[in-house]
ZAROSE-634430 format. One line per 5 residues: their letters; for each residue x, y negated, z negated of N, C-alpha, C, O. Coordinates in pm, whole numbers. Atoms other than C-alpha are relative to their C-alpha. Layout:
A	X/Y/Z/X/Y/Z/X/Y/Z/X/Y/Z; ...
This chain:
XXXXX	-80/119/27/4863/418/-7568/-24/-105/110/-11/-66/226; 11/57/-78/4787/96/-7407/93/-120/3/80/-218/-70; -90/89/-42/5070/-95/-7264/16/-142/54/-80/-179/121; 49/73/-151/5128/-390/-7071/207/-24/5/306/4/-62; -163/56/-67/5469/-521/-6905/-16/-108/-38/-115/-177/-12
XXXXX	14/154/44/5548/-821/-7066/124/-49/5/220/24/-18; -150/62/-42/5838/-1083/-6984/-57/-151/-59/35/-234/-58; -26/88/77/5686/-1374/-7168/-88/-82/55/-174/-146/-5; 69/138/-109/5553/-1591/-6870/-139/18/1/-207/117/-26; 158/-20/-6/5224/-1673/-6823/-125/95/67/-243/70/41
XXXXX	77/-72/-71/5059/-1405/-6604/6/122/-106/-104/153/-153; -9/-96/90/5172/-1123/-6840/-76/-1/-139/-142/87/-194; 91/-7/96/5052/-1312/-7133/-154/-50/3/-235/-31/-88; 152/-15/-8/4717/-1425/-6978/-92/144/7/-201/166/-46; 36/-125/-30/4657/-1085/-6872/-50/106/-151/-150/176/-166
XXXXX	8/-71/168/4695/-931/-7269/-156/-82/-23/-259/-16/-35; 75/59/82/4463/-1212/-7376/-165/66/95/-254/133/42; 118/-66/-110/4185/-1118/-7054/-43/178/-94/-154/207/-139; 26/-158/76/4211/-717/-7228/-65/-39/-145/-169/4/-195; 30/7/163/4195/-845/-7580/-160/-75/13/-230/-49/-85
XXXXX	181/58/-44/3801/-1048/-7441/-116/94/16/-238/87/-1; 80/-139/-65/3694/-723/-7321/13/114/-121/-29/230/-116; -26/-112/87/3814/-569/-7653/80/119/-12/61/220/-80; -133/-122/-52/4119/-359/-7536/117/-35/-43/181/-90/47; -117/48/114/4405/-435/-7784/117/66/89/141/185/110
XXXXX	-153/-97/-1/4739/-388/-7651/71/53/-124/83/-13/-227; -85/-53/80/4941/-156/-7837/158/-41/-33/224/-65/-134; -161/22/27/5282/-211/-7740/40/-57/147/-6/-5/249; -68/38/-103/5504/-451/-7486/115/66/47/218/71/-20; -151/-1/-58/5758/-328/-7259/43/-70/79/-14/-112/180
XXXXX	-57/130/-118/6000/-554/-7112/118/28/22/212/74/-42; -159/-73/-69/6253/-493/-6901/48/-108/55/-11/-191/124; -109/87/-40/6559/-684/-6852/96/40/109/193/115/107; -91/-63/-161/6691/-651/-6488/130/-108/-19/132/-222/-64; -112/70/-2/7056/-729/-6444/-12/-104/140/44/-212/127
XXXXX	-35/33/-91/7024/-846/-6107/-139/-146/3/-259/-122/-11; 50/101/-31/6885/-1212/-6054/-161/22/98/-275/-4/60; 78/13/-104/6682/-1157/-5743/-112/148/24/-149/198/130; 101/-105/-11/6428/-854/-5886/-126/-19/100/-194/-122/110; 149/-19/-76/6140/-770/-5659/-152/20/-61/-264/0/-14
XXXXX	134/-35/58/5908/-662/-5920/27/-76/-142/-77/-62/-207; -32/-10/92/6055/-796/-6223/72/-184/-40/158/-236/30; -24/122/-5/6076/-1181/-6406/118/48/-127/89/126/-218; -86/5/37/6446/-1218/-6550/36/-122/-94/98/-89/-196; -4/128/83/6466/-1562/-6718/-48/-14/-165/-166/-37/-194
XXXXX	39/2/169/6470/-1563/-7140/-103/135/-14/-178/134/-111; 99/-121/38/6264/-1218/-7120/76/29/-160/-7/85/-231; -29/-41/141/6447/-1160/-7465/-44/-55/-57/-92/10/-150; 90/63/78/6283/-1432/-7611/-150/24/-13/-222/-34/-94; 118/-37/51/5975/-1271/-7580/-32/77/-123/-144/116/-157
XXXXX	3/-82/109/6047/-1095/-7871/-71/-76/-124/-107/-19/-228; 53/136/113/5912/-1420/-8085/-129/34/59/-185/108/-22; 130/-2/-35/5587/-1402/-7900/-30/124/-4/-152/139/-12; 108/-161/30/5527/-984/-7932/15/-24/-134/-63/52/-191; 11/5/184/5600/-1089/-8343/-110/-95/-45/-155/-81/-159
XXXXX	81/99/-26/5363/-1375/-8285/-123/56/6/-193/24/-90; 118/-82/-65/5081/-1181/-8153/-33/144/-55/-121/225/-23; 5/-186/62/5161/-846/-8381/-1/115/99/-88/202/105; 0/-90/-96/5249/-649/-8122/115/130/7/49/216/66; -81/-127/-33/5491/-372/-8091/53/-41/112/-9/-93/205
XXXXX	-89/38/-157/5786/-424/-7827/99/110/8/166/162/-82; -147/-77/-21/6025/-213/-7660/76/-61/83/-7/-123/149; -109/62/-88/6333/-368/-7437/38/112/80/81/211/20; -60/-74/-76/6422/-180/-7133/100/-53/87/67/-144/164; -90/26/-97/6716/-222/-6950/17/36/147/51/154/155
XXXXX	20/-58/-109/6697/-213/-6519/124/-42/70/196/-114/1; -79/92/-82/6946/-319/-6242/-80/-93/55/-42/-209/72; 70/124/-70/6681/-494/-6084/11/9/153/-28/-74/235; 19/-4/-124/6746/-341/-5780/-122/51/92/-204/138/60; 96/-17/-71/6533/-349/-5489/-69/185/-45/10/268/-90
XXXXX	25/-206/48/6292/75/-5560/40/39/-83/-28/105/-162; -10/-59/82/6500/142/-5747/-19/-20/-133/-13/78/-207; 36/-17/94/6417/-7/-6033/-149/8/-78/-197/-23/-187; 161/-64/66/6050/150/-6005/77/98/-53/42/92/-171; -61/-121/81/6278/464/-6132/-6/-45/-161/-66/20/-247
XXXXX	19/47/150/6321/257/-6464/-118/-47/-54/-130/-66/-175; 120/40/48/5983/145/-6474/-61/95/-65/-113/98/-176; 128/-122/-2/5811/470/-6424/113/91/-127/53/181/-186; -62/-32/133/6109/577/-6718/-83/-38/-131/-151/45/-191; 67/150/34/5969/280/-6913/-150/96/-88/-192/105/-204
XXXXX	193/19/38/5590/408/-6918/31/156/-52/-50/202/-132; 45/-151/41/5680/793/-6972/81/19/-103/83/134/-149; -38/-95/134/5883/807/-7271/-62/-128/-144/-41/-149/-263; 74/86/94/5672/544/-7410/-123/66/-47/-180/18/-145; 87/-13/20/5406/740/-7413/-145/-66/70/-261/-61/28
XXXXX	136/68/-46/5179/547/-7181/-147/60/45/-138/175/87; 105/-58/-68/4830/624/-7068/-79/-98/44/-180/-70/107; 77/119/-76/4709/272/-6977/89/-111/22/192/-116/-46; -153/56/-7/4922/-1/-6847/-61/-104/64/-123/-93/170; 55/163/-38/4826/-388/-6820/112/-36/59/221/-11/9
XXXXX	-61/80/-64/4979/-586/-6554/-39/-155/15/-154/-199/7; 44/152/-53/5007/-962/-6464/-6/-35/113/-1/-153/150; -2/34/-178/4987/-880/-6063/-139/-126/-8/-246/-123/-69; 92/63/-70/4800/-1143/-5936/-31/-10/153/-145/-36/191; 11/-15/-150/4839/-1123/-5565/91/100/90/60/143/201
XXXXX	-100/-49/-58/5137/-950/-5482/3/163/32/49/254/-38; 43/-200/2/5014/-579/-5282/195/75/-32/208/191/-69; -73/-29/30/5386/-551/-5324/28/99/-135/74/211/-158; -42/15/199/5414/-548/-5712/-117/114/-43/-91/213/-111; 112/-73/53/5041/-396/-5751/17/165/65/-1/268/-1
XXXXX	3/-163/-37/5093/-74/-5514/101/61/-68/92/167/-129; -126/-93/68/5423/4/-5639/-51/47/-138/-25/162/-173; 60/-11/198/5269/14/-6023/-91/109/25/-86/215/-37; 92/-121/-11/4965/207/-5855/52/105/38/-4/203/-11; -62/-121/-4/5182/460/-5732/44/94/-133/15/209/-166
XXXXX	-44/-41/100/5354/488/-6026/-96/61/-152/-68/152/-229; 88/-53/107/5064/516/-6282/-78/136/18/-119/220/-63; 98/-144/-24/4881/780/-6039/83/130/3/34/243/-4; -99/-97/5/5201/978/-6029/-11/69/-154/-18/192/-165; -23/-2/135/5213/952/-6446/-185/58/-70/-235/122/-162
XXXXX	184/-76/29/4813/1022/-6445/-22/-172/-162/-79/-158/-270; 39/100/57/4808/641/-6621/-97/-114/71/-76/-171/178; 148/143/-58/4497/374/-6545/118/-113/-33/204/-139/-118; -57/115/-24/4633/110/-6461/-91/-175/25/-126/-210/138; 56/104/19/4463/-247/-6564/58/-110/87/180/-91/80
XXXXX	-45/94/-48/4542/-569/-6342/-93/-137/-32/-77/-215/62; 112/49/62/4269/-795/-6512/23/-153/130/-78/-195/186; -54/145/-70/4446/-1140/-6291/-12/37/162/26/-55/234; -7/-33/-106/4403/-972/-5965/-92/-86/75/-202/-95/21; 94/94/-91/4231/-1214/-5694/-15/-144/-71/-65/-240/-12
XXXXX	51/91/106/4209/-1455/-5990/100/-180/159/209/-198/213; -41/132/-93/4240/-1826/-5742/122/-97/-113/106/-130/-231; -119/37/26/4567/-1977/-5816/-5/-144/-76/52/-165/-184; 30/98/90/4472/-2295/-5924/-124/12/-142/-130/-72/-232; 72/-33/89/4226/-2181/-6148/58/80/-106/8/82/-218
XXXXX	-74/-50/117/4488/-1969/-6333/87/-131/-48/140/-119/-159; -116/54/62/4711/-2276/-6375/-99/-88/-94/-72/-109/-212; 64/104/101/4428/-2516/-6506/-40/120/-142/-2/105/-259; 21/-108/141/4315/-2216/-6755/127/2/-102/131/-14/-224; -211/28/80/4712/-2227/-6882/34/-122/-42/108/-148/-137
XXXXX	-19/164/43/4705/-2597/-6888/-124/-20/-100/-116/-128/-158; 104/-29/107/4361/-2510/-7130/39/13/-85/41/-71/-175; 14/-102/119/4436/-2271/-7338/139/37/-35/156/95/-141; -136/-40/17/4802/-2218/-7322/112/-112/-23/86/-220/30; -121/57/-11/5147/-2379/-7400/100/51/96/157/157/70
XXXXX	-69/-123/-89/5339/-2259/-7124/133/-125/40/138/-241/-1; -108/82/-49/5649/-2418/-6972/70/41/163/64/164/167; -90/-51/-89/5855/-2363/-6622/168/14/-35/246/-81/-41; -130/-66/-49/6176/-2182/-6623/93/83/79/188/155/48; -104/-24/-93/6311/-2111/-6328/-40/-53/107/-151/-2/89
XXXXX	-4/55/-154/6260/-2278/-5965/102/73/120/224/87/128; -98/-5/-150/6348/-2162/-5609/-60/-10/89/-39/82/167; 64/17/-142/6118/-2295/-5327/70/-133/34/151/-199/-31; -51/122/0/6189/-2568/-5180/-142/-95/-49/-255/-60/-82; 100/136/59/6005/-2913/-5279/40/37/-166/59/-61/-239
XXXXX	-37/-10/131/6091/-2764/-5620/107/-47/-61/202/11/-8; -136/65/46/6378/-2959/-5820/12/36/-126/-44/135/-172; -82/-74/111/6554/-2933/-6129/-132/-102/-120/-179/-67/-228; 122/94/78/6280/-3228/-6263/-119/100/-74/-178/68/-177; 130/-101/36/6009/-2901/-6300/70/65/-133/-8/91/-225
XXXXX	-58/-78/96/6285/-2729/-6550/-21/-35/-168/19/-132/-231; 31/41/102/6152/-2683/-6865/-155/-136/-16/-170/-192/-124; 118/52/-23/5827/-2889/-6793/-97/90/-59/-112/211/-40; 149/-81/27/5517/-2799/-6955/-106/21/146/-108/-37/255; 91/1/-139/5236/-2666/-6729/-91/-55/-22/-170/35/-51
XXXXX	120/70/-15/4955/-2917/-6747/-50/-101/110/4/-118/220; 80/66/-162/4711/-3150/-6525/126/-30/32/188/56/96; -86/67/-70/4992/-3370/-6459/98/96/112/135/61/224; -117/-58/-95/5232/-3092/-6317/-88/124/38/-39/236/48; 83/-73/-121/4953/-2918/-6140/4/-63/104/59/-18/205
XXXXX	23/62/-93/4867/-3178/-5950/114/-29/75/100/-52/195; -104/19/-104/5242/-3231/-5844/16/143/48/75/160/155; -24/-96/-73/5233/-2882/-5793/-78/34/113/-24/97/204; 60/-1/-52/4956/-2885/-5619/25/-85/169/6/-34/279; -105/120/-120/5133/-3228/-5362/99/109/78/99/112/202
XXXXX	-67/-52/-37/5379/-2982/-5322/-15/136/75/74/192/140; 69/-123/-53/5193/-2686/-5210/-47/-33/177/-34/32/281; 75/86/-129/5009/-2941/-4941/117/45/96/97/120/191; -107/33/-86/5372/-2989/-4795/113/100/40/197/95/129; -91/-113/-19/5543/-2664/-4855/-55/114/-6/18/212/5
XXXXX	82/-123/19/5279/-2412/-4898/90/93/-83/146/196/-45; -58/-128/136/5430/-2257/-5256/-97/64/3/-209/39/47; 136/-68/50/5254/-2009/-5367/1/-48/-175/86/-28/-261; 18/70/115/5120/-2189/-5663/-26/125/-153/-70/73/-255; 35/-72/62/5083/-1865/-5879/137/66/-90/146/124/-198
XXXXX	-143/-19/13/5486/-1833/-5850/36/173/5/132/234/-41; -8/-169/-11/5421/-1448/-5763/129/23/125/177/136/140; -82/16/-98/5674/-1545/-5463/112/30/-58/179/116/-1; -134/40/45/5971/-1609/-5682/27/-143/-7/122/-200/-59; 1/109/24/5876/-1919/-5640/20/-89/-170/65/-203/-172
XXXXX	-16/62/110/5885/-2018/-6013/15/113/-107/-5/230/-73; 64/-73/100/5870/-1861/-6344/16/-85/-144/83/-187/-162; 135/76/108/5683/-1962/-6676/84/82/-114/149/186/-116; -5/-101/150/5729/-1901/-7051/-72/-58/-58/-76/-180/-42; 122/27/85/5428/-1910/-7307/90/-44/-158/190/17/-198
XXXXX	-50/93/108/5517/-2141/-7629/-127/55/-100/-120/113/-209; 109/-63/134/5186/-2056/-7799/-155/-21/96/-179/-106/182; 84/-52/-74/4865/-1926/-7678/-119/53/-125/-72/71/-237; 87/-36/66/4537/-1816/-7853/49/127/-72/8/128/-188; -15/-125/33/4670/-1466/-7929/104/-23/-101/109/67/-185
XXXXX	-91/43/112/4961/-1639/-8160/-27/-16/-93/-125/-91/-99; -4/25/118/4988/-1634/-8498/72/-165/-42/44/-257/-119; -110/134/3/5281/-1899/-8437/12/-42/103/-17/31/197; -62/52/-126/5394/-2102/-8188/163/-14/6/222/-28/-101; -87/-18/-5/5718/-2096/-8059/84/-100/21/68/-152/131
XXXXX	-51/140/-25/5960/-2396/-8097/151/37/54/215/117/-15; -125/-19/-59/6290/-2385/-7880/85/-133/-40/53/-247/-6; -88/72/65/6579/-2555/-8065/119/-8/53/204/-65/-15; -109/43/-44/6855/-2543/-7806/20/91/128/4/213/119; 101/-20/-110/6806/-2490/-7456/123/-56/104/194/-146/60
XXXXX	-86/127/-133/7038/-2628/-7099/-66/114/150/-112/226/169; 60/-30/-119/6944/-2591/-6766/125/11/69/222/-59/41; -92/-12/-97/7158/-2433/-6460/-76/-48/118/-199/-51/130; 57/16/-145/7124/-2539/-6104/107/73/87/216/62/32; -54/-86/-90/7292/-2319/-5829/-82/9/171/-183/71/203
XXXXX	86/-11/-174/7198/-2372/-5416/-110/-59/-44/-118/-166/-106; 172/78/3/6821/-2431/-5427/-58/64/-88/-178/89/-83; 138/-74/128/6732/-2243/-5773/92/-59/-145/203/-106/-173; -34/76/122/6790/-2357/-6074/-81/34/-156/-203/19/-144; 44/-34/101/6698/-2257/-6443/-22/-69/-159/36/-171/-194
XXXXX	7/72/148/6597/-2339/-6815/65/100/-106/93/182/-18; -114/-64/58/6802/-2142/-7041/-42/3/-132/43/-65/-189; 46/-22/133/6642/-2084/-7380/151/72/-106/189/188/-120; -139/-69/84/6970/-2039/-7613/-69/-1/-180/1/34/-275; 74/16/172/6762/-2078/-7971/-150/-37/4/-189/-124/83
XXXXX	133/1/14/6398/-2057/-8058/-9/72/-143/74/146/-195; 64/-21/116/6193/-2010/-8368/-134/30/-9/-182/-4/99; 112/10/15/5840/-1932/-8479/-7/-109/-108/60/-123/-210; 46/70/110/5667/-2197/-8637/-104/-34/-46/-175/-65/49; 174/38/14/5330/-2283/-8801/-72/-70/106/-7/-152/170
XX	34/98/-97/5114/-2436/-8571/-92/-93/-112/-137/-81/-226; 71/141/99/4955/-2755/-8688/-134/24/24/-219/-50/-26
C-alpha cells in the first residue's frame, strides 16, 4: 500500500504529483487533524477540506485524529501507517531533518520505505513550480514581515517576489517548513476538479493569523 500524508497544502500535494511522474500512484491519503495549533510535524489549517481534493484526484482518504503534541503525536502517526496497512509512505519534507528523521524512524521501525521526492528541492524553485502548475493559496501566517494582506492570497510571481522582499529582510524560510506559513491547493494537474471556496473569514491573533475555509465545492474546470 502506498501512502502519503496529506493535509492539502502544497508540499504534500506536489509530492503525490512528483510519485505519480515516476509512475507510483498513491493509493490512499492519510490526514491527520492535530488538536493543538502549534504541531511540530503536522499542518492544522482546513486539513478537512482536503477531502474535496482526495475526491478530485480519486484517491482514497482516511482522517486521523492527533493532539498535536510535541513526540507524541509520532505515536499517532506511526498508529496512522500500521493499521492502514502501509508499506510505502510519501512525504512533503522538504528540509526539515526534524520532520524527515522522525518519519525515518518511524517507517524503519514499521519495515515501510519511505519516499520524500521534495527533499533538497531549492525553495524558490518549489514556489515558482506552484505558481506553474498549481492553484495554491496561503492560509495561515506567523513570521514576522508576514501580515494578514498574505491571507488567502494565491501563490504566484507577484507574491513570490514579495515573498521573496521579505525573506531579504527577515530571512523566512520561504518553503514555510518553519511554521512560517501554510498553503492549500485549489486545483492542480492531478484534479479532476478544481476546488471553489464559497465562504471563507480570516482570524488574526498576536503575530499569526489565518484563512478559514467554512464552504467549498468541486467544480468543472474551464
Amino acid at each position: 500500500m502506498l501512502a502519503a500524508l496529506y493535509s492539502g497544502g502544497k508540499d504534500s500535494t506536489l509530492a503525490i504529483h512528483r510519485m505519480h511522474d515516476i509512475g507510483k500512484r498513491v493509493e490512499l491519503l492519510i490526514s491527520l487533524i492535530p488538536k493543538n495549533s502549534f504541531s511540530y510535524m503536522l499542518q492544522r489549517v482546513n486539513v478537512e477540506w482536503s477531502r474535496l481534493q482526495a475526491e478530485s484526484m480519486g484517491i482514497r482518504q482516511v482522517f486521523w485524529d492527533t493532539g498535536g503534541e510535541k513526540e507524541k503525536e509520532l505515536i499517532d502517526i506511526e498508529h496512522a501507517l500500521k493499521e492502514n496497512g502501509v508499506t510505502e509512505l510519501v512525504t512533503g519534507a522538504v528540509a526539515s531533518s526534524y520532520q524527515r528523521d522522525r518519519i525515518n524512524r518511524i517507517c524503519e521501525k514499521l519495515g515501510i520505505v519511505h519516499h520524500a521526492p521534495l527533499w533538497g528541492i531549492d525553495p524558490m524553485s518549489e514556489l515558482m513550480e506552484i505558481a506553474d502548475k498549481f492553484d495554491a493559496i496561503i492560509t495561515r501566517v506567523a513570521a514576522e514581515g508576514l501580515d494578514a494582506s498574505l491571507l488567502g492570497r494565491q501563490i504566484d510571481a507577484e507574491a513570490i517576489e514579495l515573498l521573496k522582499k521579505i525573506n531579504q529582510k527577515r530571512h523566512i524560510n520561504l518553503s514555510f517548513e518553519g511554521g512560517e506559513a501554510e498553503s492549500f491547493v485549489l486545483d492542480a494537474p492531478l484534479f479532476s476538479k478544481r476546488v471553489k471556496i464559497t465562504k471563507s473569514h480570516t482570524t488574526w491573533e498576536g503575530t499569526a493569523g489565518e484563512y478559514i475555509i467554512d464552504d467549498a465545492v468541486l467544480i468543472d474546470k474551464d
